[in-house]
N, C-alpha and C positions, 0 to 999 in steps of 0.2 A: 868658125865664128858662130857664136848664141845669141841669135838674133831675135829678137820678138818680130813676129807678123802683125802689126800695126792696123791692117784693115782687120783683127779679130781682136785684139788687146790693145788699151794705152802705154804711153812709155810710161815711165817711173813719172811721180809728182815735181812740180817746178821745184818745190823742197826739200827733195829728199837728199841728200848728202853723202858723197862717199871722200874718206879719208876729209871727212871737211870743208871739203867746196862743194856749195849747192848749185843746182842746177845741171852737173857734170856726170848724174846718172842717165838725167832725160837725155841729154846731148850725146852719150852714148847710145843710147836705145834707140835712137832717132839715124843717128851714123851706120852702125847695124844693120837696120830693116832697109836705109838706105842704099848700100850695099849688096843684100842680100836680096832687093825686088820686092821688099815689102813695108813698103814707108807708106802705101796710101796716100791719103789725102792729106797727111802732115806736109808743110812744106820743109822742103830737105835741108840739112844742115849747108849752110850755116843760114838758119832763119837770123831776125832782128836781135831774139832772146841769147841766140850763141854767141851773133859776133858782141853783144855787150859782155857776156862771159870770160872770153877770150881776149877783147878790148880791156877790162878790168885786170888781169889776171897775167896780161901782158903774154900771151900765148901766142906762137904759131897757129893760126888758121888748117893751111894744109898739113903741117907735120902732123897732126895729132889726128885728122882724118885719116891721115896714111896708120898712124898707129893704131887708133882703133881699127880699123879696117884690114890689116894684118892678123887683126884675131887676139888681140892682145887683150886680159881680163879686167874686170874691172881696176885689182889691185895695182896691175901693171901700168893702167892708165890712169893713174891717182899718183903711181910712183913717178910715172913721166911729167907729169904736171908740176909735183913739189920739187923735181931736177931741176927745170926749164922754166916756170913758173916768175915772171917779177915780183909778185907778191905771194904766199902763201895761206895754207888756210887758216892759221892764226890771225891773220888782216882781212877772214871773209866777213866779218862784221859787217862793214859798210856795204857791201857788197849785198848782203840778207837784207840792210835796213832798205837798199833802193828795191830788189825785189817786191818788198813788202808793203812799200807807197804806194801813193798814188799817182797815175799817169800823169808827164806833164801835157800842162794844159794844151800847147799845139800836136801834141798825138791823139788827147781825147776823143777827137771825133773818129778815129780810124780805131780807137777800141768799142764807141757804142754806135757802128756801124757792125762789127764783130758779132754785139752781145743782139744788137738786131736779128740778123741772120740767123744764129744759134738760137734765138727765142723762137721764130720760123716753124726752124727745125723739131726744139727739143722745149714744148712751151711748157712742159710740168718741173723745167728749173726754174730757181729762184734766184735772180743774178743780182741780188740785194748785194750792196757789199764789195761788187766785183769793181774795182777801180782800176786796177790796172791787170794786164795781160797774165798775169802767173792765176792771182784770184779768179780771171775767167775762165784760165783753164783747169782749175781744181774743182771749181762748181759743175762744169761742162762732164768732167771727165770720173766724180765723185772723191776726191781726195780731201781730207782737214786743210784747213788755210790757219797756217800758224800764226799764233799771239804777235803781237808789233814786238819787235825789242827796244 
């Protein structure tokens, strides 16, 4: 297995996209390091971000940890998805437009209690912008925050 070491590297961007569903690079890279003893201070799959992943996407939770977790690449784990998948990445539309909102209002304060902390930490970012959790963590983490669709 090709894990990134997470206390030296970030995973992939909340947007980056393999065979078409976003989200399901970092959700690997996250699984990975999780596995492999090196996830850090990320919280381990399945954070909030996954299980709405999976929750949309109508996924098995553990099967697909067992699968990546086997070693399986990324192609493989793009092909398992579009098998087992209730929706596919043709229908990740909505699924990008919710990424790309903004939080709703009763989580709001548990994301600018986040960007609190993170400013603490890291006060030379500028969390203009950052409305919901993918935005915070693309500022946090230096990644483009893509155009709304």
């Amino acid at each position: 297995m090709n894990a990134k070491d997470l206390t030296k590297e970030y995973p992939r961007s909340p947007y980056a996209e393999i065979e078409g569903f976003p989200w399901l690079s970092r959700l690997i890279d996250k699984v990975r390091a999780k596995h492999a003893g090196t996830i850090g201070a990320y919280i381990p799959y399945p954070c909030g971000s996954d299980k709405r992943f999976v929750a949309y996407f109508g996924l098995d939770t553990a099967a697909l940890e067992t699968l990546i977790a086997s070693g399986a690449s990324d192609a493989e784990v793009a092909a398992w998805c579009k098998a087992h998948a209730a929706k596919g990445p043709e229908e990740a539309g909505e699924y990008r437009k919710a990424q790309l909102a903004p939080i709703a209002a009763e989580r709001r304060p548990v994301l600018e209690e986040s960007i609190k902390e993170l400013k603490a930490e890291r006060p030379e970012l500028d969390f203009t912008g950052a409305d919901n959790f993918s935005k915070m963590i693309c500022i946090e983490e230096g990644y483009p925050i893509p155009p709304a669709v």
